[in-house]
N, C-alpha and C positions, 0 to 999 in steps of 0.2 A: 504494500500500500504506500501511498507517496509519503512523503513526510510531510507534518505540520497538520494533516489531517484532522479537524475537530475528531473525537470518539464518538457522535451520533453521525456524523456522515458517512464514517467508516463504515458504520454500522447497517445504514440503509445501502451502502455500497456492496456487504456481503449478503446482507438479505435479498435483494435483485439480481445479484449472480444465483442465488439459489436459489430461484424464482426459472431465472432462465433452463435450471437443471431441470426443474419439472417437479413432479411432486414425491419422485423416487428420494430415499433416504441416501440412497449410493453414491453421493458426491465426493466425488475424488480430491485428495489436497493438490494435487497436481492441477486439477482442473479449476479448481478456486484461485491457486496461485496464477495460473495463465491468464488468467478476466481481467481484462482492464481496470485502470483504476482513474481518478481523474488527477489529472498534475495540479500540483503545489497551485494554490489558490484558486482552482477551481471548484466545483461543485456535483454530487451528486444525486441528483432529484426523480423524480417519479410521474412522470403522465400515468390517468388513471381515465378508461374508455371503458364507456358502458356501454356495449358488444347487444345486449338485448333486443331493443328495439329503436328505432329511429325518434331524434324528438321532433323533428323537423324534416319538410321535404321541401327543396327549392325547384323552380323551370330545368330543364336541361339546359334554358340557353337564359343562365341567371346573372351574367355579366351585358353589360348593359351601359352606352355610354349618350350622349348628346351632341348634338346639331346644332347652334342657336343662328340669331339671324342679323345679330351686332354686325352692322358697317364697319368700313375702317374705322369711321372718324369716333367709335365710341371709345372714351379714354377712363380711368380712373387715376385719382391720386396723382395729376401729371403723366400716366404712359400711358400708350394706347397699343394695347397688347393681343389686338384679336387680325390687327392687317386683314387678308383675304380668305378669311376662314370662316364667315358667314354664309348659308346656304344658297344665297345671291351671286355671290364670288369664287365660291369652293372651284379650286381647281379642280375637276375630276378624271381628269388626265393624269395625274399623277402617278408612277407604278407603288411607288413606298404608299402611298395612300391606300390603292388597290388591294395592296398584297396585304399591310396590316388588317383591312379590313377581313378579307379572306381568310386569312390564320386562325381566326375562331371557328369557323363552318357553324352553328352560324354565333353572332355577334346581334344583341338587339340596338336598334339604332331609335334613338324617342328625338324627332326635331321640333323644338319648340324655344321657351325662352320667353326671358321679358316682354321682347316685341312684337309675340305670337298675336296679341289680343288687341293688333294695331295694324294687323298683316289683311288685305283682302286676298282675294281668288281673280283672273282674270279671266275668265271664265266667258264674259260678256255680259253678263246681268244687270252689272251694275251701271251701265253706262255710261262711267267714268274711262280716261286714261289710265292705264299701268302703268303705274311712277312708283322708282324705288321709294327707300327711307331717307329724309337728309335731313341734316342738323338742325335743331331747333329746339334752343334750349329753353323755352318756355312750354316746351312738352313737356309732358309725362316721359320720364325716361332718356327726354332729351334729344326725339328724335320725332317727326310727322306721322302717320299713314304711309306703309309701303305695300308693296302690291308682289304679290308671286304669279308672273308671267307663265302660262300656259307652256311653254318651248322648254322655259326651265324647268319645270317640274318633270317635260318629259327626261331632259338630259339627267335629272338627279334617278330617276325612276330606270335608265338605263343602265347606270352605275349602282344602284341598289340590288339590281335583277342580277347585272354579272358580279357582283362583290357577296351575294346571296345573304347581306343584311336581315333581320327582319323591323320591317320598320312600323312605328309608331309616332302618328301628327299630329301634334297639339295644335285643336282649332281654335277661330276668335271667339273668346266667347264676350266680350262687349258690346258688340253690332244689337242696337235696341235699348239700350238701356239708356236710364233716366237715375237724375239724382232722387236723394229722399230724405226725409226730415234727421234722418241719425246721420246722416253722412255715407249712410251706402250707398248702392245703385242697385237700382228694380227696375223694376217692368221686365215682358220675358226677354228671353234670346231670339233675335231677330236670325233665324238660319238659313235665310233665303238664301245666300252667297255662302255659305257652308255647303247647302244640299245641292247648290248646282257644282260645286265642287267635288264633291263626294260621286255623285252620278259621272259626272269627266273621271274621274278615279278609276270608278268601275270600267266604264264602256270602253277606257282605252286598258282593261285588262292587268292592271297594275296592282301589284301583291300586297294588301295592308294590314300588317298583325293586330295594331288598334286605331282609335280616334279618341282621344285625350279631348277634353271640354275646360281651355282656361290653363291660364297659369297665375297662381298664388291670387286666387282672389279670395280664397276659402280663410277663415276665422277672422282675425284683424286685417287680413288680405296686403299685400306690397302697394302701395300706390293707389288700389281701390278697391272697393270689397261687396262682395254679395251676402246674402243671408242664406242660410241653410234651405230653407223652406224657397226661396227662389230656385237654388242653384239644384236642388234635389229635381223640382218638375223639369230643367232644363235638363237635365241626364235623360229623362225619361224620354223627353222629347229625340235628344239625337238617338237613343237607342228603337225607339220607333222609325226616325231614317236608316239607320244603320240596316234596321231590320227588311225597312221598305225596298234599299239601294242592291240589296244581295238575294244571290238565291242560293240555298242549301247552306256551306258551313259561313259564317260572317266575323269581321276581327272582332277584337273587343272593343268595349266603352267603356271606356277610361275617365278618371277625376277623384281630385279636383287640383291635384297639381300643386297645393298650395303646404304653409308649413304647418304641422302639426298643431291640431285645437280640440283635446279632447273632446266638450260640448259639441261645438260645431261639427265633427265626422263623426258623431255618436249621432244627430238629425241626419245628415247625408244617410247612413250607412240605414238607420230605418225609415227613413221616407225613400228610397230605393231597392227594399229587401222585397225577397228573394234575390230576384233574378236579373233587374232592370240596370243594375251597374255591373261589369265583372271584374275587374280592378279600383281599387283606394290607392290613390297615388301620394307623396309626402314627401316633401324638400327639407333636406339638412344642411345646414352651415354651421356648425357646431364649433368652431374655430372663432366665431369673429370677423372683423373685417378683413382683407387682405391688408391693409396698411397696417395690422398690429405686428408690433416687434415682436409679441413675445409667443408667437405661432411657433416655435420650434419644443420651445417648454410646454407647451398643453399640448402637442403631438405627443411627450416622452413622457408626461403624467398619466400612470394609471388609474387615477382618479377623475381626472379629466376626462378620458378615453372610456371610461363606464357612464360616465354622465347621460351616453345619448341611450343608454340600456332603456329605462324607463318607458321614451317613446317608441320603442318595440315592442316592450312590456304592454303597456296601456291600448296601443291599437292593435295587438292579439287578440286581446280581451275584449276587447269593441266588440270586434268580427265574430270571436266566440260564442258569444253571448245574445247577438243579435237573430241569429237564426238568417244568413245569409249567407250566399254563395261568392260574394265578393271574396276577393283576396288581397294582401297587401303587398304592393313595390315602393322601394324608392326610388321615385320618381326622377330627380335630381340632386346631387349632390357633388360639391365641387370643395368642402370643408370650408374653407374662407369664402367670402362671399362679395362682390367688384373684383369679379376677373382673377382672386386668387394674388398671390407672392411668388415673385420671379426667386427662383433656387428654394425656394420652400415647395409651394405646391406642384412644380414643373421636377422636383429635385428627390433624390434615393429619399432621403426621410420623410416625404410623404407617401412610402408604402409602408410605414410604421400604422399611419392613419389607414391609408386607405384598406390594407389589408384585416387589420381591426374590427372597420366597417363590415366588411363583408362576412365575414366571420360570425360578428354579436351578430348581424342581422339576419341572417340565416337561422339564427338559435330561434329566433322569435317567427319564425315560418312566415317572414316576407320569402317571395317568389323571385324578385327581379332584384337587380339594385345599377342607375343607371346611371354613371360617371358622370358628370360636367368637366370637361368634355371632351370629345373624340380627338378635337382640336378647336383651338379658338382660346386666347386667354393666356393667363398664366398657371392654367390646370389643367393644361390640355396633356390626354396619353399620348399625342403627337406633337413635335413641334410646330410652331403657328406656322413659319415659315417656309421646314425644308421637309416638315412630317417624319422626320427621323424619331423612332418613339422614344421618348420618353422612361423612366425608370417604371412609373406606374404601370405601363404598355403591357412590360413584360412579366409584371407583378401579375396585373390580368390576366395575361395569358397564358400564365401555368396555373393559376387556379382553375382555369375553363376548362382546362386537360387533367389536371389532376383530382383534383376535390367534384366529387360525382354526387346527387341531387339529395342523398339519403343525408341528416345532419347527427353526428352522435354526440349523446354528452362526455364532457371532458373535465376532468379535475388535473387541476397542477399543484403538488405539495410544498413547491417552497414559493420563491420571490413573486412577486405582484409585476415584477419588470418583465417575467416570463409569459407572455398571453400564447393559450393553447386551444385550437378549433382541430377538430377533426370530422372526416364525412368517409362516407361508403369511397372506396378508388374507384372512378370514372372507367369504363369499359375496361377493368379489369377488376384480377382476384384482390383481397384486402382491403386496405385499408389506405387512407391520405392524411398524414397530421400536418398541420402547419403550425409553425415557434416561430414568435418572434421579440426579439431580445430588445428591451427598449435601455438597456443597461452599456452604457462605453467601458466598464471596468471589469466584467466578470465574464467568464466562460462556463458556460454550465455542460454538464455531462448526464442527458435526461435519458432514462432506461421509459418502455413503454407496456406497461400492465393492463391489464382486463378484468369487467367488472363483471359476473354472470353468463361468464360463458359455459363456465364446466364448474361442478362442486370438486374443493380443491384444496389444500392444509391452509390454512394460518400460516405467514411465513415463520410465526414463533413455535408451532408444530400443533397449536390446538385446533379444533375444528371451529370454523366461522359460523355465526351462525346466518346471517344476513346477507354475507359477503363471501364470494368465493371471485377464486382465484383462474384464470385463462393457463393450460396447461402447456406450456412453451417446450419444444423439444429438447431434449439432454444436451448439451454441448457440445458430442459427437455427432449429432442431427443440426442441432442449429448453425455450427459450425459451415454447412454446405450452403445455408441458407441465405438469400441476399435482400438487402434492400435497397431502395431507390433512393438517392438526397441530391438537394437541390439547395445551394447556398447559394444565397444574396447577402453580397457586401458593394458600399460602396466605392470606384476608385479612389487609391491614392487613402482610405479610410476617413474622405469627407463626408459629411452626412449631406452636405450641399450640392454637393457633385452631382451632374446629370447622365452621368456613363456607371453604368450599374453591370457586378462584373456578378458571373453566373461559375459557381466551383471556378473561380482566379480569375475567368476569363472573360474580358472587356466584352458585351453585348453592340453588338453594331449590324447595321442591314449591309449586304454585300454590293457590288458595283452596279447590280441589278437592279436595287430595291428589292431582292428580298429578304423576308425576315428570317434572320438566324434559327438553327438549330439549339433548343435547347436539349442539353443534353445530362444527364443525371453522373453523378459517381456512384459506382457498386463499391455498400459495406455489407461487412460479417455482419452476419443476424445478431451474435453475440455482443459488438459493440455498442455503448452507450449512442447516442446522439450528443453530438457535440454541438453547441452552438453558441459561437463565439460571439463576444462582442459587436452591439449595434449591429447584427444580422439577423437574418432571416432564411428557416429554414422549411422545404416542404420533405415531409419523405413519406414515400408511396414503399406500404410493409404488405407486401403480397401474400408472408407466411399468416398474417393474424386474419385467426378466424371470429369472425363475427357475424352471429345468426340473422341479424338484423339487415345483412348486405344481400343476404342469399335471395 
């Protein structure tokens, strides 16, 4: 054993090697002295995976990112960080763009945004001009009425089709509305220039997974606000086009897009139950502004980082309770909120955050969770300007491959800097844990045990009564046995850094654009998980059986 070792670590250290023996008494000293042990100031700790049953089931395709429709000219804080990344300007010529989008097979794509609910259809109905968005800072938002040209929609709609996207539109839902004595706005949704939209949708054969009603008008609303009992008949309404515009299977109807108000989605959710909504959508910015300095320190507090539990918590229980078929996404989340912090939310330490997210929210049996944004900002998985992805990119894109729809629970025995998610392995046998180390000082060496899979000893030798133990093969067996890891660090050891290296090796798209192979190291079943400092670990454990994946 190393030296300096506390004697309880020691001790949990020989206990998990003889955990790994199995439940035979015949442990060989030879065989305890060969077990790794962890080096001088590191740790040996315990994940504990309840193998039973699932707590949680996400989409297949529950990575999920945004589109918005910000011009250049929108700025915050002095920089204007979106250039031509608006769905008016998106290059879609682009191959790095193409190919990133294509690496998920599929990726959902939700285009919407502040200036969804200021956007017409050009459709012809309205017989007005098609005139983009331009400045106008006595607006709302700081920008006029822009219009989505017919031609464009077909060009995004052909890039969707070959990139195999599945996409979701957030419509206008202000078109109609009148102020009102509180300061809302009422009267219904005027959908006339919706539904001729929707119809152009159809006839020209264009693939739509939902139709999203509004952005953040719901509880205190951004900018403007509707009331429950308004915004619920409005659901009802486009879900009657939606119904009327399709024949056989139709996407979904989506809302309200807006941020979390328990009262307020507690009316939406029963003045549209059963059937009449199928998604509850919910924007996070849990961070703050992007102009806050101290966005690096409530990325690395785990107390911070549980804060947003609750609002998982609370609209489970909504949904539960209600006796409805809705389910929950988030809808948008970009953590900072005006475009995000350039080397923060663009940079390796916001996969401390973003993988977090993904993770607690899944535990709470949200289905989607969708990035702000794909690109556009200082949050984007791509860069604004050359689409070279980003550290988060790739953060995303080995959860889409690894971590598969089933969620299991997970306990970690020691530090709170250690957050541990595990899910069923993605088109494969076992298991996917993800670690991520929110600590720059310490190296932990985490063994991974099971909760009810097989009745099993006590590792003190008594019989459990509640708790049994996963029967791991003898060391001669385990020995053969391998697993998958996946380490993220960032270069050079900044946490700022936007080159994120995957087991040593710097992540970059090839001459072609395209995206990198990521590729796994094979370890002995027997050895701990390592996971060092401000890293990030996934490892796919093919040997662990768990009844709940079968």
């Amino acid at each position: 054993m190393a030296a300096g070792l506390p004697t309880q670590v020691v001790g949990l250290c020989f206990w998990l090697v003889l955990s790994l023996a199995g439940s035979s008494a015949e442990v060989s000293t030879a065989a305890v002295a060969a077990a790794p042990a962890p080096a001088a100031g590191g740790s040996c700790e315990a994940v504990m995976v309840d193998a039973r049953a699932a707590v949680a089931e996400t989409d297949e395709a529950f990575v999920c990112a945004t589109l918005d429709w910000w011009p250049p000219e929108k700025c915050d804080y002095g920089t204007c960080a979106w250039g031509l990344a608006g769905l008016l300007n998106l290059n879609l010529s682009s191959k790095i763009l193409l190919n990133a989008v294509k690496a998920f097979s599929p990726i959902k794509l939700r285009l919407g945004g502040s200036l969804q609910d200021f956007l017409v259809y050009g459709t012809g109905d309205t017989g007005e001009p098609c005139l983009p968005f331009t400045k106008n800072t006595s607006a709302m938002f700081g920008f006029t009425q822009g219009c989505l040209p017919m031609h464009r929609w077909d060009e995004l709609n052909a890039f969707f089709h070959k990139s195999g996207a599945q996409i979701i539109f957030g419509l206008n839902a202000l078109n109609g509305r009148v102020p009102m004595p509180d300061g809302s706005l009422g009267g219904p949704w005027d959908y006339t220039n919706a539904d001729s939209f929707i119809r152009y949708t159809v006839e020209k054969g264009y693939d739509m997974h939902g139709w999203e009603l509004g952005n953040e008008l719901g509880g205190t609303g951004v900018g403007a606000r509707i009331d429950a009992d308004q915004y619920s008949a409005d659901v009802i309404t486009l879900n009657r086009i939606v119904d009327k515009a399709y024949q056989g299977s139709k996407p979904l109807v989506i809302a309200p897009g807006s941020f979390f108000d328990a009262a307020w989605f507690t009316e939406l959710v029963a003045k549209t139950k059963p059937n009449q909504m199928d998604v509850i959508t919910h924007h996070i910015y849990n961070l703050g502004p992007g102009v806050d300095t101290h966005l690096i320190d409530k990325i690395l507090d785990p107390s911070y980082l549980d804060g947003e539990a609750s609002t998982f918590s609370s609209l489970q229980g909504i949904l539960k309770s209600a006796g409805t078929s809705a389910v929950a996404w988030v809808g948008e989340a970009g953590g900072a909120y005006n475009s995000g912090h350039h080397l923060v939310t663009d940079a390796f330490v916001f996969s401390f955050w973003y993988l977090d997210q993904l993770g607690m929210s899944a535990k709470y049996d949200t289905k989607s969770y969708c990035r702000q944004t794909l690109v556009g900002g200082n949050y984007g998985l791509l860069n604004t300007t050359t689409f070279e992805p980003n550290p988060d990119y790739y953060s995303a894109l080995l959860w889409h491959r690894l971590m598969g729809t089933k969620v299991l629970s997970t306990t970690f025995n020691g530090t709170n800097k250690i957050r541990a998610y595990t899910h069923c392995a993605r088109d494969s046998e076992g298991i996917t844990l993800l670690l991520i180390n929110l600590s720059g000082n310490s190296t932990n060496h985490i063994y991974v045990t099971s909760e009810g899979a097989h009745e099993d000893m006590h590792p003190y030798g008594a019989k459990k009564e509640h708790r049994s133990f996963r029967r791991i093969p003898k060391l001669s067996e385990a020995a053969k046995l391998t697993r998958e890891e996946y380490h993220l660090t960032p270069k050079d050891g900044n946490l700022q850094s936007q080159h994120m290296l995957l087991n040593g090796n710097v992540l970059a798209t090839d001459a072609n654009g395209g995206i990198p192979k990521l590729e796994p190291v094979q370890v002995e079943g027997t050895q701990p998980i390592t996971v060092g400092p401000y890293s990030i670990v996934f490892a796919h454990i093919p040997s662990f059986y768990a009844a709940a994946c079968r």
